[in-house]
N, C-alpha and C positions, 0 to 999 in steps of 0.2 A: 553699826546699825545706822541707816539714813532717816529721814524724815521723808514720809510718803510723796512729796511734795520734790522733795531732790531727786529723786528718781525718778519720776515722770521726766524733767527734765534734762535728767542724761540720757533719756531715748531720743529726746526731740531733735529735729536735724535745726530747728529754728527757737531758740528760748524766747525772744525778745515777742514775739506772738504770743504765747502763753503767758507773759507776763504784763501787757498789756492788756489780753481779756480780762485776768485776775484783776486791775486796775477798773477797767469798766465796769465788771461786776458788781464791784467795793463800791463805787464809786452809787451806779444806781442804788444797791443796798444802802446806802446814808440818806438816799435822795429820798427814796419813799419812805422809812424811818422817819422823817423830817417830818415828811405831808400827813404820816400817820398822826404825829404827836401833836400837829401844829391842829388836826382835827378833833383829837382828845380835848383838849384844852379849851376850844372854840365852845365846842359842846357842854363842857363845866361852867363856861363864860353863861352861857344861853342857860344852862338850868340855875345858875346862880341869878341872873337877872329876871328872869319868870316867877319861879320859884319862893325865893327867898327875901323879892324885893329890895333888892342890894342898891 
């Protein structure tokens, strides 16, 4: 039994393209991750200093 993922890629006449997109993917997926958290956080900054008079 393979992994879903090996088998796509014994169809492909080209892997190194597939395995790139999977790179970029990852790659934006970390990137917005980031800008999400780095927003989280900004916003706890802002209620804590309004707020709570910190």
């Amino acid at each position: 039994m393979q992994v879903p993922s090996n088998i796509f890629l014994d169809r492909l006449t080209r892997p190194s393209a597939y395995l790139s997109l999977a790179a970029l993917l990852w790659g934006l997926f970390s990137v917005s991750t980031g800008f999400a958290w780095r927003s989280v956080v900004s916003e706890l900054v802002f209620y804590r200093a309004v707020y709570l008079d910190a």
